[in-house]
ZAFIDO-531267 format. One line per field, with one value per residue (C-alpha): residue in one letter; x, y, z. Coordinates in nm, 2 decimals. Example, Ala and Ser with C-alpha at 12.3 -4.5 7.8 and 13.67 -1.06 7.14 Angstrom:
! ZAFIDO-531267
r c(A/S) .
px c(1.23/1.37) .
py c(-0.45/-0.11) .
pz c(0.78/0.71) .
//
This chain:
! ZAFIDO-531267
r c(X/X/X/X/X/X/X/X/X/X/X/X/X/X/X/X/X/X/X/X/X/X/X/X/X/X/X/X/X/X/X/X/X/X/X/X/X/X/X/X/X/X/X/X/X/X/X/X/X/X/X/X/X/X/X/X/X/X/X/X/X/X/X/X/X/X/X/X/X/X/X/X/X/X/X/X/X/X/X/X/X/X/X/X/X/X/X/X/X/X/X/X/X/X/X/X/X/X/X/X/X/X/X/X/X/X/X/X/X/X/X/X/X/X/X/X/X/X/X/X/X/X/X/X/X/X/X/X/X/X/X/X/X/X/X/X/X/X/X/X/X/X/X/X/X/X/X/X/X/X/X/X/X/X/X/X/X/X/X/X/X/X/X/X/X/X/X/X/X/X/X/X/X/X/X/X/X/X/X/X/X/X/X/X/X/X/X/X/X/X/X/X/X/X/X/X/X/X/X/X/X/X/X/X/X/X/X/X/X/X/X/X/X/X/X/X/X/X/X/X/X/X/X/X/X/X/X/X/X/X/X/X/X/X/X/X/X/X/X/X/X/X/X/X/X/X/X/X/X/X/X/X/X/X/X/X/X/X/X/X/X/X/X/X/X/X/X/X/X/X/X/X/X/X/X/X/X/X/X/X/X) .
px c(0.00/0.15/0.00/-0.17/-0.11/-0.41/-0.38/-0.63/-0.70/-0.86/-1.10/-0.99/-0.69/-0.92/-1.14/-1.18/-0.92/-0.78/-0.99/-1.23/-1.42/-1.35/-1.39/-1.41/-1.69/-1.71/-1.73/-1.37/-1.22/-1.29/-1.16/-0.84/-0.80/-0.81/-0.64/-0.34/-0.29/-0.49/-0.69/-1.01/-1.13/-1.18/-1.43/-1.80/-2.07/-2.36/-2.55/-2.34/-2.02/-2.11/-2.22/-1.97/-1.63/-1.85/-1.85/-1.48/-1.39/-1.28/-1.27/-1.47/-1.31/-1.55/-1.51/-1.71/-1.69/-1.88/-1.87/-2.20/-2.29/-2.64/-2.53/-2.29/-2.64/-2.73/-2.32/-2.23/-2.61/-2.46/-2.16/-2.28/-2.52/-2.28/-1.99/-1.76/-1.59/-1.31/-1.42/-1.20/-1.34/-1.20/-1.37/-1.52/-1.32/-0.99/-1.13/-1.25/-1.06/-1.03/-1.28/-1.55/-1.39/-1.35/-1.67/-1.73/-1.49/-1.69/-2.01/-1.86/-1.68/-1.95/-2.26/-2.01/-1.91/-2.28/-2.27/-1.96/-1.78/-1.41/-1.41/-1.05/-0.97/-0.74/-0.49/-0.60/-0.54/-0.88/-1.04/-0.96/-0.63/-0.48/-0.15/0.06/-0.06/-0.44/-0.41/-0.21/-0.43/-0.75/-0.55/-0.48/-0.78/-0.95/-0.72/-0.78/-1.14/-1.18/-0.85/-0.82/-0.60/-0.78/-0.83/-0.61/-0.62/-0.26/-0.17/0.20/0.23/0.02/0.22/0.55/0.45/0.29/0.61/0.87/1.04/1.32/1.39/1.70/1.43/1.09/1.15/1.26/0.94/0.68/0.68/0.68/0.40/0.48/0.17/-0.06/0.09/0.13/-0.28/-0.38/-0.48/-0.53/-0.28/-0.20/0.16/0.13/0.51/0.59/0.86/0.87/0.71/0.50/0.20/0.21/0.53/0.60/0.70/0.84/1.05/1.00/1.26/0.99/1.26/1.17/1.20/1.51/1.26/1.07/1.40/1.45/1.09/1.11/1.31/1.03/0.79/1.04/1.08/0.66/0.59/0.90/0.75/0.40/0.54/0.70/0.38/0.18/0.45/0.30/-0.07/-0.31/-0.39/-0.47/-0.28/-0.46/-0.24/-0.36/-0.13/-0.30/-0.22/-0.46/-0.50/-0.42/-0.81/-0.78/-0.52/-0.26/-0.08/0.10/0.05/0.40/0.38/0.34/0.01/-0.13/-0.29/0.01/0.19/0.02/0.01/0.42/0.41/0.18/0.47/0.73/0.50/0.52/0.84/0.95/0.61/0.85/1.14/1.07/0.87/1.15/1.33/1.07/0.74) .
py c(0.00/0.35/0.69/0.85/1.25/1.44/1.78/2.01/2.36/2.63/2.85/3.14/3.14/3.16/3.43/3.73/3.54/3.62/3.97/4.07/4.16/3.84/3.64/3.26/3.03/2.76/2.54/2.63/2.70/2.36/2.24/2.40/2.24/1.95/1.97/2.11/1.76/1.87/1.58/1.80/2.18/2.29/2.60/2.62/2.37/2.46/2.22/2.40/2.29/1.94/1.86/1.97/1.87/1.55/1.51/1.54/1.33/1.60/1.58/1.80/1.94/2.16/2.49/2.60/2.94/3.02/3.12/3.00/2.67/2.71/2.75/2.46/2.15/2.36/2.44/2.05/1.94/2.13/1.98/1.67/1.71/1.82/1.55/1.65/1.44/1.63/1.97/2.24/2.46/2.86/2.88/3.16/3.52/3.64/3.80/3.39/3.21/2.86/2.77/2.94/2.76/2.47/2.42/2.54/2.25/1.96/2.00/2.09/1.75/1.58/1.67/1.66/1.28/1.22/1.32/1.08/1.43/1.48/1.88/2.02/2.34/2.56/2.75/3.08/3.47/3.63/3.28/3.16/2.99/3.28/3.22/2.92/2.98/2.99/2.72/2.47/2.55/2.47/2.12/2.08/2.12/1.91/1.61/1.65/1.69/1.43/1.24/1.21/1.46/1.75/1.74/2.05/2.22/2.35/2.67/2.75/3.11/3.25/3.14/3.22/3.62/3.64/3.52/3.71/3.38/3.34/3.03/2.90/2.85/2.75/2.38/2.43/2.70/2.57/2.16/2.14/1.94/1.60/1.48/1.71/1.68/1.37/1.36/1.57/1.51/1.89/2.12/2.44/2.52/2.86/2.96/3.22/3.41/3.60/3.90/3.83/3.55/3.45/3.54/3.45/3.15/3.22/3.47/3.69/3.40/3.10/2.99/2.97/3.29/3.26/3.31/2.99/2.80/2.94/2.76/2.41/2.26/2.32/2.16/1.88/1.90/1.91/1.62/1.38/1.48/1.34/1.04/0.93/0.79/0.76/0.60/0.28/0.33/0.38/0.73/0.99/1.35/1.64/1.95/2.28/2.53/2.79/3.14/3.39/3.66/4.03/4.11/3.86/4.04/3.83/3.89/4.21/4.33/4.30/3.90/3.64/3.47/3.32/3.04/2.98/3.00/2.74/2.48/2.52/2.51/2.18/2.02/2.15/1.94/1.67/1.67/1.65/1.36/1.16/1.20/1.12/0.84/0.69/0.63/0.38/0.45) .
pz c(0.00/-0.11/-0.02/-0.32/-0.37/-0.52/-0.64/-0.60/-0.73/-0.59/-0.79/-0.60/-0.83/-1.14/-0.97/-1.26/-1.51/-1.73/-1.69/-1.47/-1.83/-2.02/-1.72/-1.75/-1.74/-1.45/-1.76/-1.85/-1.61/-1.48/-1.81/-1.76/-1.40/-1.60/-1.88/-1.61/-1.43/-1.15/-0.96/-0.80/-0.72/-0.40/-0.34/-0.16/-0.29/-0.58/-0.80/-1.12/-0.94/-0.88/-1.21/-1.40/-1.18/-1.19/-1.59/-1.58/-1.31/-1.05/-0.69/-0.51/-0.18/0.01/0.19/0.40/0.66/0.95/1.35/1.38/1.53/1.40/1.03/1.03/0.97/0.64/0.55/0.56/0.41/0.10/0.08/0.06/-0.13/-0.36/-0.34/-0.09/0.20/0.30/0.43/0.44/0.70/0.79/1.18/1.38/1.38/1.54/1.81/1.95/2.21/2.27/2.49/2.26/1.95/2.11/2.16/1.77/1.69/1.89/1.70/1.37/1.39/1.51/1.28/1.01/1.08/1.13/0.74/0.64/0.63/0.74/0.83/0.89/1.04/0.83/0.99/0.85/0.92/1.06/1.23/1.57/1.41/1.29/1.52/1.62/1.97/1.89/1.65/1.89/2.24/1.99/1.88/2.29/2.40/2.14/2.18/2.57/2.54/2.29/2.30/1.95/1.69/1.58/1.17/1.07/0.71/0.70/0.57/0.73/0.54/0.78/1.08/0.84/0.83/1.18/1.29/1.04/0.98/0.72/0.56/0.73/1.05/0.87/0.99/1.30/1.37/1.16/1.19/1.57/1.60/1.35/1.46/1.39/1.04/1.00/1.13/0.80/0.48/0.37/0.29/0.12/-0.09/-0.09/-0.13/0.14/0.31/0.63/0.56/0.22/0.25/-0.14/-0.35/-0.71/-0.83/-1.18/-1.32/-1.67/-1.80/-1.69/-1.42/-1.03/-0.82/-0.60/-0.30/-0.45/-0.40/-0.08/0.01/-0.16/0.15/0.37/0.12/0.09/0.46/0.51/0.27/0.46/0.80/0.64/0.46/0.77/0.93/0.61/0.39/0.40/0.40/0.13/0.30/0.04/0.09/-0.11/-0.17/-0.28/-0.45/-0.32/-0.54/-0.50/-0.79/-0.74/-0.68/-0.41/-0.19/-0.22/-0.54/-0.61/-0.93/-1.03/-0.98/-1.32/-1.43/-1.07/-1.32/-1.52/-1.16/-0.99/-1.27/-1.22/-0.87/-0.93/-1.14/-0.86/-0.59/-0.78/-0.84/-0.44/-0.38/-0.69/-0.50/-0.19/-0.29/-0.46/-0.16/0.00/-0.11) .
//
């Protein structure tokens, strides 16, 4: 049994492309996630999503937001309804401490489950994980309540610019917790540095960005860490290179194509899965 990487884009990174006049129709965009090597889409659930990532054979990973208990039955109803299982899930604001989201956590997990629905909490600016601190008392107290691992959708560039890492000590900052990681099955590959969230990945020559190279250890890093409890299970890992456009707030306008940027980031990823693969996988 070997673990099996699925790629999934985000239509986030397609939002207003190529123009917000000329914009793309879910039709193809969903074509060109396709047509790119990509295995799924990620994005919130509609009947128009579903039908057509389901006549090309695409995964559908949810997403879902909310800080409402209430609003999580009709939130999860809708993603599967509309063919997702994993769930990734951006919880409550910044302003919400543990106890409060703790208790957001327990019956998000469990009415989800109740659905056949794995929800995992992204690390995320603006929701109760925004920091290391908030996002690792939330897993704490989860595990201590529950005794299990808390589902985490991880997003390290957030903790990377809270932080004002550089790359000689993203390992030694960001994968403190191997078993939280090793727990997931979501992540996002938004290359980062310690001050910029999203940075480019190619240059005007179609060659990496020296601050891209400065960030593929840590992937390589982040994907060993996984493989070393997962190597030899049929466990699926789904990793989103997670570009945003300029509208979005995370691009600068200076930076390349955020399409054309994450299909290379895509072939990058699957570069370092080959490689470390080869060793034992």
């Amino acid at each position: 049994m070997k673990p099996i990487l699925r790629h999934i884009a985000n239509l986030w990174t397609l939002m207003h492309y190529p123009s917000r006049e000329n914009e793309w129709s879910l039709d193809e965009k969903l074509q060109a996630i396709k047509e790119a090597g990509f295995d799924g889409v990620c994005w919130a659930p509609s009947p128009e999503l579903y039908e057509a990532a389901t006549r090309r054979g695409l995964i559908f990973v949810g997403g879902m937001a909310s800080d409402q208990a209430s609003a999580f039955p009709g939130l999860l109803q809708d993603l599967k309804q509309y063919g997702a299982t994993h769930v990734n899930v951006q919880l409550a604001g910044d302003h919400v401490l543990t106890a409060e989201a703790l208790q957001l956590t327990l019956t998000l997990m469990e009415e989800g489950h109740c659905l056949g629905l794995l929800p995992a909490i992204e690390s995320h600016r603006g929701t109760c994980t925004e920091t290391p601190e908030k996002t690792y008392a939330l897993a704490n107290a989860y595990q201590q309540t529950t005794g299990q691992l808390l589902p985490i959708s991880w997003d390290f560039s957030h903790f990377a610019v809270v932080k004002h890492l550089v790359p000689d000590n993203f390992v030694k900052r960001l994968l403190v917790r191997p078993d939280l990681i090793q727990n997931a099955q979501q992540f996002h590959f938004r290359p980062f540095n310690g001050h910029h969230v999203q940075i480019p990945i190619t240059n005007r020559d179609g060659g990496l960005t020296k601050e891209v190279l400065d960030w593929l250890p840590f992937a390589s890093a982040l994907l060993e860490c996984w493989l070393a409890d997962n190597r030899n299970h049929e466990r699926e890992i789904f990793i989103c290179p997670e570009l945003g456009p300029v509208e979005g707030g995370y691009a600068l306008s200076t930076f390349p194509d955020s399409w054309e940027d994450a299909k290379r980031l895509r072939l990058e990823i699957q570069k370092l899965w080959n490689r470390l693969c080869s060793m034992d996988c």
